[in-house]
C-alpha positions as CSV (number, residue, x, y, z in Angstrom):
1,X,0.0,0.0,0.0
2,X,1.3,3.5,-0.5
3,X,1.2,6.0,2.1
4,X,-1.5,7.7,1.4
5,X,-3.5,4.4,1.3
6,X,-2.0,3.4,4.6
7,X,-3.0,6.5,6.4
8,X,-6.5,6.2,5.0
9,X,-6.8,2.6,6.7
10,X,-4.8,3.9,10.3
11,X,-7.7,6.6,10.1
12,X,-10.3,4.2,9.7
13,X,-8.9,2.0,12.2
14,X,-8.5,4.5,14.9
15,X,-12.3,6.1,14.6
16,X,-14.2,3.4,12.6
17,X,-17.1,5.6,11.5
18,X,-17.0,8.3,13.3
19,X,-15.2,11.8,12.1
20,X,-11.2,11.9,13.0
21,X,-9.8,14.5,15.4
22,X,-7.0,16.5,14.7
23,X,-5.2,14.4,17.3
24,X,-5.9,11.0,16.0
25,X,-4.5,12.3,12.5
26,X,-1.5,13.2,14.2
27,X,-1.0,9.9,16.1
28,X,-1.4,8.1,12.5
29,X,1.3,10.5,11.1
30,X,3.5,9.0,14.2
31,X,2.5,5.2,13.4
32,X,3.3,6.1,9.6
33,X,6.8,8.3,9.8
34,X,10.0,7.5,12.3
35,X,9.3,10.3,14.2
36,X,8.6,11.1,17.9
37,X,6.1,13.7,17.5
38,X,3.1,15.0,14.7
39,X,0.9,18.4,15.2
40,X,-1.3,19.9,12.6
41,X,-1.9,23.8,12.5
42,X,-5.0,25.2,10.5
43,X,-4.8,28.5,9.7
44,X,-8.0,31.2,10.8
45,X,-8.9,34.9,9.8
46,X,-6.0,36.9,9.2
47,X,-3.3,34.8,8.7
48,X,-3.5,33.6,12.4
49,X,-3.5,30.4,13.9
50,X,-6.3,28.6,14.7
51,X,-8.1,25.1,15.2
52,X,-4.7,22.9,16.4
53,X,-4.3,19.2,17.0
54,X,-1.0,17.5,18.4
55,X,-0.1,13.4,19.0
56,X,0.8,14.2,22.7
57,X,2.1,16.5,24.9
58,X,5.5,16.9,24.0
59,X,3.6,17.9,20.3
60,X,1.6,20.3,21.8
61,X,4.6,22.4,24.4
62,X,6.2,22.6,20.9
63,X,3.6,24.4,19.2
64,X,2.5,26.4,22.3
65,X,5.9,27.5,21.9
66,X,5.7,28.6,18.7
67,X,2.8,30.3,19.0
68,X,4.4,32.7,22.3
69,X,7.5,33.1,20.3
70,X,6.7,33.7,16.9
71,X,9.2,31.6,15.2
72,X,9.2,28.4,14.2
73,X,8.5,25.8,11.3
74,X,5.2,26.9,10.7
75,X,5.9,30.4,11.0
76,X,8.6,29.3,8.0
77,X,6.4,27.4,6.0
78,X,4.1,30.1,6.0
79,X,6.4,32.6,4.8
80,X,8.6,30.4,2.4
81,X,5.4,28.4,1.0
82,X,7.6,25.2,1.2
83,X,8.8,22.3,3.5
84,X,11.2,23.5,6.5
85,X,13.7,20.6,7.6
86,X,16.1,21.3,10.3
87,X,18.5,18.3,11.1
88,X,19.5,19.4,14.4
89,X,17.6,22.3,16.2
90,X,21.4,23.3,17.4
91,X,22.3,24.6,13.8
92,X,19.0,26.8,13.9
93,X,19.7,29.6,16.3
94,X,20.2,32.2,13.9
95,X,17.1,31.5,12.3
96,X,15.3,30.5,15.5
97,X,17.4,32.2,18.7
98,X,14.5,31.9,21.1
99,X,12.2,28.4,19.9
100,X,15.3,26.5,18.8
101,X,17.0,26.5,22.7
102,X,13.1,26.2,24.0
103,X,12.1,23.4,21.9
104,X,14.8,21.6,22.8
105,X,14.5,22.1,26.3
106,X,11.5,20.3,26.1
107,X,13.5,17.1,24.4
108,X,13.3,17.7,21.0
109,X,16.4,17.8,18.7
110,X,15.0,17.7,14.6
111,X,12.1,19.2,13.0
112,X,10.4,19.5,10.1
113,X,7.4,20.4,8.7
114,X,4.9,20.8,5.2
115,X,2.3,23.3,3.7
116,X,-1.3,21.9,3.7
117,X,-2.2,22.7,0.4
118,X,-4.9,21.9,-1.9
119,X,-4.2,23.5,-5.0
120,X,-4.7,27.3,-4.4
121,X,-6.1,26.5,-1.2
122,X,-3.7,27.0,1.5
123,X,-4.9,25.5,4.8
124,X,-2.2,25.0,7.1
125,X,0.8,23.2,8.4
126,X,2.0,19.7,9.4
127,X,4.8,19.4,11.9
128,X,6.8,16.5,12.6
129,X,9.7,16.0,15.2
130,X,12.2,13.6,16.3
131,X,13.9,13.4,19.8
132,X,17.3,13.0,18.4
133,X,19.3,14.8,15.4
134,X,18.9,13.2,11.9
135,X,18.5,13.7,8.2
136,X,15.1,13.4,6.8
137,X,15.7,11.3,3.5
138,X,13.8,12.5,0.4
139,X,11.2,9.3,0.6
140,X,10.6,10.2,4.1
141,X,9.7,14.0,3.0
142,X,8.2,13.1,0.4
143,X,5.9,10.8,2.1
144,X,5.0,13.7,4.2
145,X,4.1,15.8,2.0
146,X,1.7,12.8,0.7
147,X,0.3,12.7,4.4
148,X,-0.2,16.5,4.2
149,X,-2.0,16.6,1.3
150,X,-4.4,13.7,2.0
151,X,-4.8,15.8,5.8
152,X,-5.5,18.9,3.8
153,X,-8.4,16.8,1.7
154,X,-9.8,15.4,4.5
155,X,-9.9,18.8,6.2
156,X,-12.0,20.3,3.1
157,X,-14.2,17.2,2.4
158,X,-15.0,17.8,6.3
159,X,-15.4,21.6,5.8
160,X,-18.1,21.0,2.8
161,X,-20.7,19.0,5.2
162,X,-20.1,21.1,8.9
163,X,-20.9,24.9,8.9
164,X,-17.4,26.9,8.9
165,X,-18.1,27.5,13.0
166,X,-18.8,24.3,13.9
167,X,-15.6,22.7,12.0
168,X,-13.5,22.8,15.4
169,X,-16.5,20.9,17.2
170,X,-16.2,18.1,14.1
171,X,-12.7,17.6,14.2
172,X,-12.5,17.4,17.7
173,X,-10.1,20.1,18.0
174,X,-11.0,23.3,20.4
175,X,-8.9,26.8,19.6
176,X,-6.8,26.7,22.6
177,X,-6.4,30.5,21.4
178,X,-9.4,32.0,21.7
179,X,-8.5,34.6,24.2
180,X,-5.6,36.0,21.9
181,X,-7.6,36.2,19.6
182,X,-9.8,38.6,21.7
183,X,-6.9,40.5,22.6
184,X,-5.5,40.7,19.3
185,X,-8.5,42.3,18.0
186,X,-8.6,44.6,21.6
187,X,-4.6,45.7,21.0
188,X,-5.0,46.6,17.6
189,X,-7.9,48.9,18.2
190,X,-6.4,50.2,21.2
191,X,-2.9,50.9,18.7
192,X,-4.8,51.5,15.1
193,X,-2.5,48.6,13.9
194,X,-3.4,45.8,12.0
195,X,-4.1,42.2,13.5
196,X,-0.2,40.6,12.7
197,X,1.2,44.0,14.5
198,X,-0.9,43.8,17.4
199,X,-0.2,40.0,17.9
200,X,3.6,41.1,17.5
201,X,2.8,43.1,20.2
202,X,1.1,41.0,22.4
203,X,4.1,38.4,21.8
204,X,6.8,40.9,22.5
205,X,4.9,42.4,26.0
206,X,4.5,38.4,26.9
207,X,8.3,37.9,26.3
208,X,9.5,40.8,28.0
209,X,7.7,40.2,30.8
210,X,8.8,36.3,31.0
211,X,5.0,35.0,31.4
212,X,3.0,32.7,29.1
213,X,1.0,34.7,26.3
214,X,-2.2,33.9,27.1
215,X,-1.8,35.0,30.6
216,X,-1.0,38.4,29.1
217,X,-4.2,38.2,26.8
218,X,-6.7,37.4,29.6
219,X,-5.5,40.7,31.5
220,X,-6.1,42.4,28.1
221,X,-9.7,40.8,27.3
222,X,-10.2,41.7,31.2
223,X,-9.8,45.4,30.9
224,X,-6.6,45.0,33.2
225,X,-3.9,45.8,30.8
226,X,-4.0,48.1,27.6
227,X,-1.9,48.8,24.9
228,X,-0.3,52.4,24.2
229,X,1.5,53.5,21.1
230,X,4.3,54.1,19.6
């Protein structure tokens, strides 16, 4: 069976007939790719992140991570419209000065990850990590970028039968992010900046002040912390 085929049939045998979650999809990356760890980002309104799903924990600190910090593979992908492979997270501090050393404080060592694309349509990213350093052979990325296309199909054929709000109820998945979104939208009123400024702002104000970002959001959405310019 080829890849695609296989993940179709660790799908099936995971959720039988009811809809996949985000996580089980991930998980079924894991059982199809030697690697440690699988999340899925799909992209919301203005270019920012939305529903998630991760194969474990260690998945989902990594993307948290990315998310606070602002760098990171699917921050790459994103901007480059192509796969990101980093061997060994140690050569990536010039790209990545902050998520590299936190990523792999958590016990990560190699990432890489692929656009979910269908066509034109551009939904979002698939991540994939390994505890230790290694290569990612050509078969193995190309095999990834298989699973990510057949995620990105399932995602749409999903879409066409759910209405768009309920689609994070169908795959399981809850936005984790809800209340930076809220303060995103709050800071860039309060700055008369766009959304991707005032979230640069919210990250930078989170960093600065060493605490979690959505800490910082819930003061925001709570009228206990506002946003001045310059």
């Amino acid at each position: 069976m080829t890849v695609a085929e296989r993940f179709v049939t660790g799908v099936l045998a995971r959720t039988g007939d009811r809809a996949p979650t985000l996580d089980i999809i991930c998980r079924v990356c894991c059982d199809l790719l030697p690697v440690s760890i699988a999340s899925v980002v799909l992209m919301g309104e203005h270019e920012v992140e939305g529903i998630t799903g991760a194969s474990d924990a260690l998945a989902a600190g990594v993307q948290n991570e990315e998310f606070t910090l602002g760098e990171g593979p699917v921050t790459d992908v994103r901007r480059r419209g192509r796969p990101v492979v980093v061997s060994n997270l140690r050569d990536a501090t010039s790209d990545w000065p902050q998520f590299g050393p936190a990523v792999e404080r958590l016990g990560l060592r190699a990432l890489y990850a692929v656009p979910l694309r269908i066509g034109s349509v551009d939904l979002g990213v698939l991540v994939l990590g390994c505890v230790a350093p290694r290569a990612v052979p050509r078969q193995e990325l190309a095999d990834s970028l298989l699973l990510g296309d057949q995620i990105g199909r399932l995602v749409l054929d999903l879409q066409a039968v759910v209405a768009s709000d309920s689609l994070a109820w169908a795959l399981g998945a809850s936005d984790p992010r809800t209340v930076v979104h809220q303060a995103t939208g709050m800071v860039a009123a309060q700055l008369n900046v766009g959304v991707a400024e005032a979230l640069v702002r919210l990250r930078a104000n989170a960093f600065a002040t060493d605490r979690p970002i959505d800490r910082v959001a819930n003061e925001v959405v709570a009228g206990l912390r506002r946003f001045e310019g310059p």
